[in-house]
PDB file as gemmi writes it, atoms N, CA and C in Angstrom:
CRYST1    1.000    1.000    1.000  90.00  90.00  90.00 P 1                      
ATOM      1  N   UNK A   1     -28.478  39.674   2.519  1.00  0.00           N  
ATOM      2  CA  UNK A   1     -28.299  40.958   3.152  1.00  0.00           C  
ATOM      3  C   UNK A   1     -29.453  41.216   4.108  1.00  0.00           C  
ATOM      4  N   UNK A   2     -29.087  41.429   5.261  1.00  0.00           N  
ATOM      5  CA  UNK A   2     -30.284  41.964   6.430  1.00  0.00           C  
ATOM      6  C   UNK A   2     -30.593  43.303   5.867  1.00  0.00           C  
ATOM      7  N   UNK A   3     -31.695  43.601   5.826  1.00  0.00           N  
ATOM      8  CA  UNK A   3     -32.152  44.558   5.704  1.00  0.00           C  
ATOM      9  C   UNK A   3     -33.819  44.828   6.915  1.00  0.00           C  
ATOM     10  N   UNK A   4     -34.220  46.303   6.655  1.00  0.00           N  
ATOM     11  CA  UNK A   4     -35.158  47.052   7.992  1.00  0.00           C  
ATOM     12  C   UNK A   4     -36.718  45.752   7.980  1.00  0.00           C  
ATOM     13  N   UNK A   5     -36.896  45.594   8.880  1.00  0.00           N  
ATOM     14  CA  UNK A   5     -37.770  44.136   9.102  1.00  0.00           C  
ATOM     15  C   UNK A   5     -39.224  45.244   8.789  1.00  0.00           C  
ATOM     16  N   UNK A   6     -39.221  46.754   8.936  1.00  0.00           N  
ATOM     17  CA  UNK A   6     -40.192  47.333   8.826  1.00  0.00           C  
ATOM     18  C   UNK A   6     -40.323  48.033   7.606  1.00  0.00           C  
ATOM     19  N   UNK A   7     -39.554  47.520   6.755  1.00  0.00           N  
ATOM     20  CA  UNK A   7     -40.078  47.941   4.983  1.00  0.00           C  
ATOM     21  C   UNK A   7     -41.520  47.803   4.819  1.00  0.00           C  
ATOM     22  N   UNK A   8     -41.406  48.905   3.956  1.00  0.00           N  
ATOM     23  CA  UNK A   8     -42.694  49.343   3.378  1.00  0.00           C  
ATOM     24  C   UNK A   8     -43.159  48.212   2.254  1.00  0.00           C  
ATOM     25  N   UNK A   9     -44.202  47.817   2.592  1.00  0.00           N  
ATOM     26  CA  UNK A   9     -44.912  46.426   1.589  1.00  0.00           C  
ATOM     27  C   UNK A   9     -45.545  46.825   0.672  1.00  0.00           C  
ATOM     28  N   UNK A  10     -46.233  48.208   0.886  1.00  0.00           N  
ATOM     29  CA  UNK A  10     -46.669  48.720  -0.426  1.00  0.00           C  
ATOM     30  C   UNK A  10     -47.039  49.952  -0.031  1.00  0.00           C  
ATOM     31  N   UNK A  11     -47.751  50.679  -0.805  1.00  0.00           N  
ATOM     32  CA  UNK A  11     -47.691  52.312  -0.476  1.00  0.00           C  
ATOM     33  C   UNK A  11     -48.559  52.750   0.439  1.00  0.00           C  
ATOM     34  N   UNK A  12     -49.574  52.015   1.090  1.00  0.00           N  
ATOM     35  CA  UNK A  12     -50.084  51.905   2.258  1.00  0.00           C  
ATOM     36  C   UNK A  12     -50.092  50.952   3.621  1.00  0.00           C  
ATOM     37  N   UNK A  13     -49.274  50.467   3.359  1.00  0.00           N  
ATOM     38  CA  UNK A  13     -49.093  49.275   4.629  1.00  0.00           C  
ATOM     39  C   UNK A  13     -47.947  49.096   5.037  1.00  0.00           C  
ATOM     40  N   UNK A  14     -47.456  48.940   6.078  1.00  0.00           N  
ATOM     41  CA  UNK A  14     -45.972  49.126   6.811  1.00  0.00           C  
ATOM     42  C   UNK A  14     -46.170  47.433   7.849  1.00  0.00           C  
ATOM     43  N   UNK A  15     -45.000  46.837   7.596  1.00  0.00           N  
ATOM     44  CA  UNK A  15     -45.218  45.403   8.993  1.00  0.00           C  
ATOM     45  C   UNK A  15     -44.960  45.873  10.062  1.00  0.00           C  
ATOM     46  N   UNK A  16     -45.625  45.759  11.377  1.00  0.00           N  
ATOM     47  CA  UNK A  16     -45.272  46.344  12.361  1.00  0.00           C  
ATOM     48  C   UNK A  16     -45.097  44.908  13.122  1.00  0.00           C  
ATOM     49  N   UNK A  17     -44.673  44.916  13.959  1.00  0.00           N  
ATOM     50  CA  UNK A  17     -44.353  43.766  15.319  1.00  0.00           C  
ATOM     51  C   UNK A  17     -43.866  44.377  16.760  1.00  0.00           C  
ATOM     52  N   UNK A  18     -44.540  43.543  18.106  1.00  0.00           N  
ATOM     53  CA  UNK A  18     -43.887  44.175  19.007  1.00  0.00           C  
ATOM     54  C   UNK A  18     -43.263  43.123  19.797  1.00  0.00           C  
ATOM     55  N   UNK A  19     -43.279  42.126  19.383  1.00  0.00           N  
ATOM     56  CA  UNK A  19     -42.404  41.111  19.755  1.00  0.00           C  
ATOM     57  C   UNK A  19     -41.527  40.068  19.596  1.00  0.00           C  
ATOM     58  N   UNK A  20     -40.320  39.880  19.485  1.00  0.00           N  
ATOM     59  CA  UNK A  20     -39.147  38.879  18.805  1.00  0.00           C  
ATOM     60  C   UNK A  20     -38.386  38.144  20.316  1.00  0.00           C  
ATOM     61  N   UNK A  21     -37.987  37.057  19.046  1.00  0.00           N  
ATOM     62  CA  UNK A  21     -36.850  36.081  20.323  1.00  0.00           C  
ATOM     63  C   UNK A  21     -36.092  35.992  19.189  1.00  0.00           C  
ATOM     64  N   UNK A  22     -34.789  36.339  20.117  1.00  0.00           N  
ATOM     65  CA  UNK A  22     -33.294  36.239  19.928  1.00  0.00           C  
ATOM     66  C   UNK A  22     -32.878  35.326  20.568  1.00  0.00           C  
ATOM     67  N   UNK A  23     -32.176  34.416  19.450  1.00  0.00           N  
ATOM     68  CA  UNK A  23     -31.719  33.265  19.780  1.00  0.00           C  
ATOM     69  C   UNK A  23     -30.079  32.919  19.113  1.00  0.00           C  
ATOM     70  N   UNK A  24     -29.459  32.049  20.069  1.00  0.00           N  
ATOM     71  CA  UNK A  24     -27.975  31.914  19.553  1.00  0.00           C  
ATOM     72  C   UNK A  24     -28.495  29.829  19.551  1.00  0.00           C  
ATOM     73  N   UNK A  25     -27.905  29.358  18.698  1.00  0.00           N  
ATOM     74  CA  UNK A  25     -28.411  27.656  18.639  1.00  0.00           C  
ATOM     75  C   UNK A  25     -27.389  27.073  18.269  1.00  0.00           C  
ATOM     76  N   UNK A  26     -26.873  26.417  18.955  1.00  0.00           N  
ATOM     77  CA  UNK A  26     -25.654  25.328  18.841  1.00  0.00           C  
ATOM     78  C   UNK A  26     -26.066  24.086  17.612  1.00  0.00           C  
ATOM     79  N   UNK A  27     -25.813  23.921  16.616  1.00  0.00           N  
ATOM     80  CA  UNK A  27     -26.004  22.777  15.890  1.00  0.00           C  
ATOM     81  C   UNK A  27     -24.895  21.448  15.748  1.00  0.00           C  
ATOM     82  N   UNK A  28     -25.612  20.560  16.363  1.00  0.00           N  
ATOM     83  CA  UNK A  28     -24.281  19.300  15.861  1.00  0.00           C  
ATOM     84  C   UNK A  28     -24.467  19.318  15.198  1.00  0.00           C  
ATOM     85  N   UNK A  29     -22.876  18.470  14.821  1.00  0.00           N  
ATOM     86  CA  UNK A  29     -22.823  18.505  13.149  1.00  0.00           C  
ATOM     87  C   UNK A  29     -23.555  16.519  12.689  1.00  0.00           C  
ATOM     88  N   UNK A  30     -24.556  16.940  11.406  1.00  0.00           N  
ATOM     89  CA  UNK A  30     -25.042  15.674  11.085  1.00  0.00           C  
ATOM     90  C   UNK A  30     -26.204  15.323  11.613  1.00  0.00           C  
ATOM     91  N   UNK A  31     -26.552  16.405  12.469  1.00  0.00           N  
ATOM     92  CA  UNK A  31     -28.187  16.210  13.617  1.00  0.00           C  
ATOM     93  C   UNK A  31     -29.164  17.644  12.877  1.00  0.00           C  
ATOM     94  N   UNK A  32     -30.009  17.178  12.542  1.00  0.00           N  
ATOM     95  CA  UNK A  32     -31.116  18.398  12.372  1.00  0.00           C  
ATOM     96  C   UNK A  32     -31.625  18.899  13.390  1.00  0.00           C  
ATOM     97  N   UNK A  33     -31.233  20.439  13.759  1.00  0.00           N  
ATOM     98  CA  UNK A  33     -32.049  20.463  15.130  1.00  0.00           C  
ATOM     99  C   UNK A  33     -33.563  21.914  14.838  1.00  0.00           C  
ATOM    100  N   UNK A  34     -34.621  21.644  14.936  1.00  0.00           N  
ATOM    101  CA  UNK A  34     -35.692  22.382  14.712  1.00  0.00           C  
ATOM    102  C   UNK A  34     -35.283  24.027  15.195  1.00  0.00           C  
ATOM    103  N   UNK A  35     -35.074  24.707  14.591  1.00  0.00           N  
ATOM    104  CA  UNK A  35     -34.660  26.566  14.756  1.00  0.00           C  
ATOM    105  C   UNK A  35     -36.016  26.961  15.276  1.00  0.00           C  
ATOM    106  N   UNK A  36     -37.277  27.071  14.185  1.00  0.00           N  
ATOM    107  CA  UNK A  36     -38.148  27.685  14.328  1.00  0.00           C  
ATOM    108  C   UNK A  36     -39.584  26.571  14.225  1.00  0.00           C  
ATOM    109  N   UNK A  37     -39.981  26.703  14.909  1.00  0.00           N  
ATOM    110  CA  UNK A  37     -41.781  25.912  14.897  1.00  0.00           C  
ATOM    111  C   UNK A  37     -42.316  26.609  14.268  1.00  0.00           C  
ATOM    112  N   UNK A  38     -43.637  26.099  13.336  1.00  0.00           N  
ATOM    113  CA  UNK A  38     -44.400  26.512  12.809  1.00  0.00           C  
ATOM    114  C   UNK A  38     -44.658  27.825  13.798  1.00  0.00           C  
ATOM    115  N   UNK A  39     -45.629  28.577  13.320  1.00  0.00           N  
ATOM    116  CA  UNK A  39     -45.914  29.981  13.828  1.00  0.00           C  
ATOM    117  C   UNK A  39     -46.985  31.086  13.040  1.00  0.00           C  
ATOM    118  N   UNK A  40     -48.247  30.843  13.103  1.00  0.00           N  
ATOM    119  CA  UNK A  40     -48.617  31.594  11.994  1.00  0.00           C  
ATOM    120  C   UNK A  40     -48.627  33.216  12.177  1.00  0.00           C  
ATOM    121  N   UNK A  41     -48.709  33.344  13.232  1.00  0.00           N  
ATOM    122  CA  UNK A  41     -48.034  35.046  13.689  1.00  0.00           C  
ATOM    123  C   UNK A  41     -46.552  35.223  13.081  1.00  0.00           C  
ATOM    124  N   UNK A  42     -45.995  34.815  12.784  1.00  0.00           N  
ATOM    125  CA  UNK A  42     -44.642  35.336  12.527  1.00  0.00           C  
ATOM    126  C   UNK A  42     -44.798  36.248  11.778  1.00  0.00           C  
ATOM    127  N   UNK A  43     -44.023  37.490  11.852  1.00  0.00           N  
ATOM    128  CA  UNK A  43     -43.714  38.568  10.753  1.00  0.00           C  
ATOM    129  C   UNK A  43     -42.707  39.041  10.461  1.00  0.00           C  
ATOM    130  N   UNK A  44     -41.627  38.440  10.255  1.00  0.00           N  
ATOM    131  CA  UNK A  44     -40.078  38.308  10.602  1.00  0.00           C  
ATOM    132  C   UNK A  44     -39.353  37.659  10.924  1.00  0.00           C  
ATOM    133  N   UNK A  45     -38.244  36.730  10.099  1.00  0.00           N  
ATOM    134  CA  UNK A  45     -37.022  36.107  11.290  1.00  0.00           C  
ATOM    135  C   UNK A  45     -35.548  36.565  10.193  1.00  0.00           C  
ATOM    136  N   UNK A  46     -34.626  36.195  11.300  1.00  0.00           N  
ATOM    137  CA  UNK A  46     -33.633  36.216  10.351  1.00  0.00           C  
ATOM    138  C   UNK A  46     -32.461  35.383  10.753  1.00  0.00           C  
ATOM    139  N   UNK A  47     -31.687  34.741  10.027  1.00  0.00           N  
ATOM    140  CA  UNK A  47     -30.751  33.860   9.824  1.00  0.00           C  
ATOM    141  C   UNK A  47     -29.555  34.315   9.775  1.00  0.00           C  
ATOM    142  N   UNK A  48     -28.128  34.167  10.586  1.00  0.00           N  
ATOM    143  CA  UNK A  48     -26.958  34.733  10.680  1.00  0.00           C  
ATOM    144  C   UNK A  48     -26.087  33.827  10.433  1.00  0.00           C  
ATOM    145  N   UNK A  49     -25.406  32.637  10.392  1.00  0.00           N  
ATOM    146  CA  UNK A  49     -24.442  31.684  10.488  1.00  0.00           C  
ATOM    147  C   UNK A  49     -22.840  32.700  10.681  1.00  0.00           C  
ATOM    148  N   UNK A  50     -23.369  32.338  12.251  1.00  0.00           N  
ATOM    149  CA  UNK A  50     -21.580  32.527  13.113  1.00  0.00           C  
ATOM    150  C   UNK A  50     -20.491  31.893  13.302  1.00  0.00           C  
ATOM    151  N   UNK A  51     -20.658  30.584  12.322  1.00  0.00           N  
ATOM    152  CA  UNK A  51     -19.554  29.527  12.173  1.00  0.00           C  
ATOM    153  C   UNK A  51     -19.028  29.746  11.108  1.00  0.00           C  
ATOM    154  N   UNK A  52     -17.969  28.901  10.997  1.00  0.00           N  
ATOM    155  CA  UNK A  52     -16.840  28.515  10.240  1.00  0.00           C  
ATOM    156  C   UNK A  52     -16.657  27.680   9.129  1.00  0.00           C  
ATOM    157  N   UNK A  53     -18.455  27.040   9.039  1.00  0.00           N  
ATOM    158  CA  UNK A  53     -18.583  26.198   8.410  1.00  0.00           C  
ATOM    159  C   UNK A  53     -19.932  26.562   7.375  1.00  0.00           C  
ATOM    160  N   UNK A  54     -20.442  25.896   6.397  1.00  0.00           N  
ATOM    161  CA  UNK A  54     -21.433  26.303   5.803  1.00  0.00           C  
ATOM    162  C   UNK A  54     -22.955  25.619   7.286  1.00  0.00           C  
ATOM    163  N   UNK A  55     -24.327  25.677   6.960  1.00  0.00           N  
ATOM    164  CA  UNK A  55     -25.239  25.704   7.546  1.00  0.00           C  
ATOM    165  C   UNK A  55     -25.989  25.794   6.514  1.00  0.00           C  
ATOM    166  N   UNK A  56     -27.019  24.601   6.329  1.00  0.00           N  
ATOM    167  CA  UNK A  56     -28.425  24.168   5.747  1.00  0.00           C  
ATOM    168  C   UNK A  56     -29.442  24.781   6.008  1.00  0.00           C  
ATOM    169  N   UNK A  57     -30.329  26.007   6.027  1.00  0.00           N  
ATOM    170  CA  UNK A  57     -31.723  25.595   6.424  1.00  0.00           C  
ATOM    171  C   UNK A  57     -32.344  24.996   5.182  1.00  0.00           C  
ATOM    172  N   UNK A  58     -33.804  24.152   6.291  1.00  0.00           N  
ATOM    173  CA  UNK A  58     -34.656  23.532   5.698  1.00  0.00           C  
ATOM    174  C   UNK A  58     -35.775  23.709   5.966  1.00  0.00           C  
ATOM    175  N   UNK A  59     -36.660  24.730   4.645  1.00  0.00           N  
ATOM    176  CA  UNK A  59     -38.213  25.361   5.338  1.00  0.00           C  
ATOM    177  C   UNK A  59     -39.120  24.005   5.491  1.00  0.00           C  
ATOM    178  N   UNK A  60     -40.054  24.057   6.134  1.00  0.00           N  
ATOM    179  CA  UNK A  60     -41.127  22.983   6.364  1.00  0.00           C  
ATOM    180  C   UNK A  60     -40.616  22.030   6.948  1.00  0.00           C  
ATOM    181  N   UNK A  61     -41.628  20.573   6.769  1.00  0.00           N  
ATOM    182  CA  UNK A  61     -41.677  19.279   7.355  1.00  0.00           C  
ATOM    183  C   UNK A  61     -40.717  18.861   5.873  1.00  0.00           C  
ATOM    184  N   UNK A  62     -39.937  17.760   6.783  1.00  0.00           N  
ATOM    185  CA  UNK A  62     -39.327  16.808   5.637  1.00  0.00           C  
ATOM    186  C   UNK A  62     -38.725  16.421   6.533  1.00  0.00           C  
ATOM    187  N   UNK A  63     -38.646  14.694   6.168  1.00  0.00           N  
ATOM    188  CA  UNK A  63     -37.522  13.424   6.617  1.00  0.00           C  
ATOM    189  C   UNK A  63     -35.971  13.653   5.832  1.00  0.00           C  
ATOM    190  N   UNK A  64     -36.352  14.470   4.960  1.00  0.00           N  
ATOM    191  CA  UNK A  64     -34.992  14.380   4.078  1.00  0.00           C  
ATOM    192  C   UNK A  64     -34.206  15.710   4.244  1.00  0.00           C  
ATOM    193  N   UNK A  65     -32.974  16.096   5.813  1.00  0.00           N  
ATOM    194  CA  UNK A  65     -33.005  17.042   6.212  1.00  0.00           C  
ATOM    195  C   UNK A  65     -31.494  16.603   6.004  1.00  0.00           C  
ATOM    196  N   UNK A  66     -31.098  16.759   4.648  1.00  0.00           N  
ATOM    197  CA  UNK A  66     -29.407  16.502   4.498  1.00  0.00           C  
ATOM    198  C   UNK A  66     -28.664  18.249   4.267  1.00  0.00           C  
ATOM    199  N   UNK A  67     -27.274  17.993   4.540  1.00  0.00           N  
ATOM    200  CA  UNK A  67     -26.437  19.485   4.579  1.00  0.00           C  
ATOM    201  C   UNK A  67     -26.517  19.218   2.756  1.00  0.00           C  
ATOM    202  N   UNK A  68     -26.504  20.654   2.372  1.00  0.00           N  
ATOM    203  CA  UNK A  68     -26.716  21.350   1.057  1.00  0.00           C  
ATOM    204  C   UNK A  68     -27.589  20.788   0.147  1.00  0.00           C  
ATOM    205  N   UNK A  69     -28.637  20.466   0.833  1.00  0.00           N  
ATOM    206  CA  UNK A  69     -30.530  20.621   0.304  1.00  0.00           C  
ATOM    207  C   UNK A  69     -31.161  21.230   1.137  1.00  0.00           C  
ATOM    208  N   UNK A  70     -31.171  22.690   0.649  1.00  0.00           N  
ATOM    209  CA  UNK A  70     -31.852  24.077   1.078  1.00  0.00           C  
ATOM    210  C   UNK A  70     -31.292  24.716   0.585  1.00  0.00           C  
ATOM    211  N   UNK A  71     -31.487  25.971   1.841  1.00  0.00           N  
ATOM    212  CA  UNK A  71     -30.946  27.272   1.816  1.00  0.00           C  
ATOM    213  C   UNK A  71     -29.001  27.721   2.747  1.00  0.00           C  
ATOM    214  N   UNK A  72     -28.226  27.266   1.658  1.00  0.00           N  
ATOM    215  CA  UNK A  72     -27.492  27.149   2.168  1.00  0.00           C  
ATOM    216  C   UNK A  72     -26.452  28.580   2.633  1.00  0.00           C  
ATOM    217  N   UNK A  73     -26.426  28.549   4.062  1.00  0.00           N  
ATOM    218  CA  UNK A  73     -25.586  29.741   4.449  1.00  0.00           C  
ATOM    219  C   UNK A  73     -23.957  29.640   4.789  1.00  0.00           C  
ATOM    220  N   UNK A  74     -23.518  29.901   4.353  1.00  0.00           N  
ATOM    221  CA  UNK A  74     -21.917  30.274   4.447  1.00  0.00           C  
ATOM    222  C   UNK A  74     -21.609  31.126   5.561  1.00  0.00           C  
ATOM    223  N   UNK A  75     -20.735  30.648   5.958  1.00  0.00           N  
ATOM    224  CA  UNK A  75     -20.045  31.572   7.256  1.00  0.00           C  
ATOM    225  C   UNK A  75     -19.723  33.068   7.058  1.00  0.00           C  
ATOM    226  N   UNK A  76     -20.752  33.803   8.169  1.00  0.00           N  
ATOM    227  CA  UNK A  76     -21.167  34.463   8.006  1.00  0.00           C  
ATOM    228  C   UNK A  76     -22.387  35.102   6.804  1.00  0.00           C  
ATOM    229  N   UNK A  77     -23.188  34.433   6.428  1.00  0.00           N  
ATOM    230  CA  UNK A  77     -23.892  34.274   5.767  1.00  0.00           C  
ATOM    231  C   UNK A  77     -25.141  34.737   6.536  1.00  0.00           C  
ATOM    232  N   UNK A  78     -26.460  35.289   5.782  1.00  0.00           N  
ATOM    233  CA  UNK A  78     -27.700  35.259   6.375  1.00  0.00           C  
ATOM    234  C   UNK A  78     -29.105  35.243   5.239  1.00  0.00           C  
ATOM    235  N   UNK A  79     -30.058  35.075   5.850  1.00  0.00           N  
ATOM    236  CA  UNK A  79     -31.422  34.636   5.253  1.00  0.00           C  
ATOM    237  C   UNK A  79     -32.711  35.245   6.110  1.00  0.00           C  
ATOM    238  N   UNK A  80     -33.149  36.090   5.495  1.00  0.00           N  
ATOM    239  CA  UNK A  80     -34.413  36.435   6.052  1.00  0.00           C  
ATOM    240  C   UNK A  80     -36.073  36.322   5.544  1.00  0.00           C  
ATOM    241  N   UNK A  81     -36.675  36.137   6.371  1.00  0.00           N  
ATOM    242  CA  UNK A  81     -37.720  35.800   6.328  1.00  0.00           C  
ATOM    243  C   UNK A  81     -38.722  37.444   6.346  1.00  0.00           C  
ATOM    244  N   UNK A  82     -39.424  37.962   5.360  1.00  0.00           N  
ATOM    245  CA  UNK A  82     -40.349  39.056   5.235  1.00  0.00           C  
ATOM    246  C   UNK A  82     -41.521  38.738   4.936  1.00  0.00           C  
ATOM    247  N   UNK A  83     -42.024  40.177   4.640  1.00  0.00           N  
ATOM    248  CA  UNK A  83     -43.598  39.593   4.126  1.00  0.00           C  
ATOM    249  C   UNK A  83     -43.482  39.633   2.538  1.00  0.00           C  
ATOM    250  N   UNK A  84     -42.105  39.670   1.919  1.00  0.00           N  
ATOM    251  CA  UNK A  84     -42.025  39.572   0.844  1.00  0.00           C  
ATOM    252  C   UNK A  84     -41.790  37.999   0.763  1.00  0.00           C  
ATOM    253  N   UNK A  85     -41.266  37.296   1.394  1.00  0.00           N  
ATOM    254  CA  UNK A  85     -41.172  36.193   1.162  1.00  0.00           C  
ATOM    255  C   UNK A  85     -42.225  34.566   2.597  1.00  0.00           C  
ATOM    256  N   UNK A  86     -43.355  35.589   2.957  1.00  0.00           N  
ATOM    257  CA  UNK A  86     -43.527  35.424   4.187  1.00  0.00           C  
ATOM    258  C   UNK A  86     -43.455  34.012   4.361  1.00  0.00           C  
ATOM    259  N   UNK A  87     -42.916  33.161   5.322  1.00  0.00           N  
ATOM    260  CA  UNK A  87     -43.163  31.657   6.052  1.00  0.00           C  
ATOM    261  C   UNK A  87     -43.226  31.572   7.047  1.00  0.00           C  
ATOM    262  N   UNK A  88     -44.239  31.075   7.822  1.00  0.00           N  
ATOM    263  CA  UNK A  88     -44.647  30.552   9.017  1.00  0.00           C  
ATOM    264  C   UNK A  88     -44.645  29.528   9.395  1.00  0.00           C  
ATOM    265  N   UNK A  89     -44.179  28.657   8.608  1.00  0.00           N  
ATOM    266  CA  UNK A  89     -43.728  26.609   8.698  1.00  0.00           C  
ATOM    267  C   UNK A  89     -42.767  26.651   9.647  1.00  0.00           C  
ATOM    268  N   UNK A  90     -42.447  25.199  10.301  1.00  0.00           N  
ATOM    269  CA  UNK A  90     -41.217  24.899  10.781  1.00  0.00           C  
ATOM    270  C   UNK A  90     -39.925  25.123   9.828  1.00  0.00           C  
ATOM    271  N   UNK A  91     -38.800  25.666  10.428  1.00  0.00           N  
ATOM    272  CA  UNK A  91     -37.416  25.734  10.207  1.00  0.00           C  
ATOM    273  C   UNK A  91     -37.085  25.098  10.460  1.00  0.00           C  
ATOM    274  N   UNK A  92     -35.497  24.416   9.602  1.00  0.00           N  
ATOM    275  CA  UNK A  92     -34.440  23.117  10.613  1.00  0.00           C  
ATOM    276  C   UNK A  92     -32.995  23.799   9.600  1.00  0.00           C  
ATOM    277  N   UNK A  93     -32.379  23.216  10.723  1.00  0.00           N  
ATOM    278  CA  UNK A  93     -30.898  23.824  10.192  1.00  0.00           C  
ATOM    279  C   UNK A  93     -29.806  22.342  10.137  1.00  0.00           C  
ATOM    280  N   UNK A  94     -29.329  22.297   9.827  1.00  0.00           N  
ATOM    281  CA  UNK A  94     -28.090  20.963   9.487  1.00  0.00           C  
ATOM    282  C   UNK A  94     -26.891  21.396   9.196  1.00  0.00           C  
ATOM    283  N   UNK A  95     -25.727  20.893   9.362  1.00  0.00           N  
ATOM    284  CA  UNK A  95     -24.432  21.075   9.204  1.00  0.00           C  
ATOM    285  C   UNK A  95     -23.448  19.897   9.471  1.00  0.00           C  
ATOM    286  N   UNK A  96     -22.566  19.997   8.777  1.00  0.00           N  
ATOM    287  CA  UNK A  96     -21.267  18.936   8.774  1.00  0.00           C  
ATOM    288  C   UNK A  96     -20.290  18.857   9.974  1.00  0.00           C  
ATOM    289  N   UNK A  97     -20.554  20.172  10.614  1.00  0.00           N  
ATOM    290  CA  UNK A  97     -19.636  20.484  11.955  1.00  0.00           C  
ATOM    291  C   UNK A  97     -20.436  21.278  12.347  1.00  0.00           C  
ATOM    292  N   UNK A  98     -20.088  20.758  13.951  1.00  0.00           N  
ATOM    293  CA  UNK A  98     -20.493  21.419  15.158  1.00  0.00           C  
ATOM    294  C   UNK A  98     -20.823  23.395  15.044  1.00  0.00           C  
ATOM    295  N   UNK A  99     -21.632  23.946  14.695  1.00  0.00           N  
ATOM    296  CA  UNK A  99     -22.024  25.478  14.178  1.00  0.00           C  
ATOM    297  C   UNK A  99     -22.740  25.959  15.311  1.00  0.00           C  
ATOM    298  N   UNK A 100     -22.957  26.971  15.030  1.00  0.00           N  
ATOM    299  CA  UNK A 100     -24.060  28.034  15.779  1.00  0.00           C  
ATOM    300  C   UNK A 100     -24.517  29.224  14.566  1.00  0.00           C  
ATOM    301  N   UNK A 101     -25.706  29.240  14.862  1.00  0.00           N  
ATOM    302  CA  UNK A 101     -26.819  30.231  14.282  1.00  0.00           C  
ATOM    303  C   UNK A 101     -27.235  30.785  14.806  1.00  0.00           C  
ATOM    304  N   UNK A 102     -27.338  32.214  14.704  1.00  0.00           N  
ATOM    305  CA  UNK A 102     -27.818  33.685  15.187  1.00  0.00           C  
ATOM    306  C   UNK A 102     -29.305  33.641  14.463  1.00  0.00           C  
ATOM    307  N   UNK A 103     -30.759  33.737  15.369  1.00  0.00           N  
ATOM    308  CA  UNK A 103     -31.750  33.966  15.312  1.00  0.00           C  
ATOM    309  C   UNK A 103     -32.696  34.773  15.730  1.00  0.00           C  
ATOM    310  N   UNK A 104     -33.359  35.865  15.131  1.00  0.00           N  
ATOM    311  CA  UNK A 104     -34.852  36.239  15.762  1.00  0.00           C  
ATOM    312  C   UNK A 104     -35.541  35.968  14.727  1.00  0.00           C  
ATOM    313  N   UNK A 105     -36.640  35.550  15.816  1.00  0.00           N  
ATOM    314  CA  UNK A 105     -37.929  35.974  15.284  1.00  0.00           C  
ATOM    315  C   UNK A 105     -38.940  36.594  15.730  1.00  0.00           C  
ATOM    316  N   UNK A 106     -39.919  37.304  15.322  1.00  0.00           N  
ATOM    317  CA  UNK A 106     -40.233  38.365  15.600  1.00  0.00           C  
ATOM    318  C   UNK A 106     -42.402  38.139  15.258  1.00  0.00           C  
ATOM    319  N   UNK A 107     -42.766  39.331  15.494  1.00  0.00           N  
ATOM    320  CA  UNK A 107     -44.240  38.510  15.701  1.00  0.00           C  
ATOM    321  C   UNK A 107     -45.611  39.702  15.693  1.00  0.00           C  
ATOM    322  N   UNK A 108     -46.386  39.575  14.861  1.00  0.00           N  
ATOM    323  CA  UNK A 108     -47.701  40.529  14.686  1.00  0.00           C  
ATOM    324  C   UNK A 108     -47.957  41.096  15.915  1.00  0.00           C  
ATOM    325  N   UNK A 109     -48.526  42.081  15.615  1.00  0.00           N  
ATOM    326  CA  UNK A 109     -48.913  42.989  16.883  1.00  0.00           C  
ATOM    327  C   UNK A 109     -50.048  42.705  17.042  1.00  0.00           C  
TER     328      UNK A 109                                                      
END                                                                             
């Protein structure tokens, strides 16, 4: 579930950001293609799968970037990245068929 990227983290601190990229990413199917680069500013992304098909992500570095080892999203499916769960590693996404993924990410002030 997407939820407000500016939730309250605790009873004094709020994430603020003033800058994101919105991204739409074509994935072949059977090719890992890199979503997000490492980033240690990141303070936010989020994951949409606009296909028809399921969609892999895979946080970090790894050679072993097969469909359903991860975080697997279902059509229409999504995954976000907070400071509850914060990552700043490379992203990769994989799929069995040709997909597209709905992306921002977003970035410390």
């Amino acid at each position: 579930m997407i939820v407000n990227p500016a939730m309250e983290v605790s009873n004094t601190t709020n994430v603020s950001f003033n800058e994101c990229n919105n991204l739409i990413l074509k994935i072949v199917a059977n090719r890992a293609l890199t979503v997000l680069s490492l980033n240690r500013k990141r303070a936010y992304a989020a994951f949409i799968n606009v296909s028809l098909s399921d969609i892999t992500l895979i946080l970090g570095e790894t050679t072993d970037r097969v469909p359903n080892k991860g975080i697997i999203l279902k059509p229409n499916g999504s995954f976000e990245i907070t400071q509850i769960n914060l990552f700043t590693g490379k992203v990769s996404a994989i799929c069995t068929a040709d997909s597209e993924l709905s992306a921002i990410e977003c970035f410390f002030t």
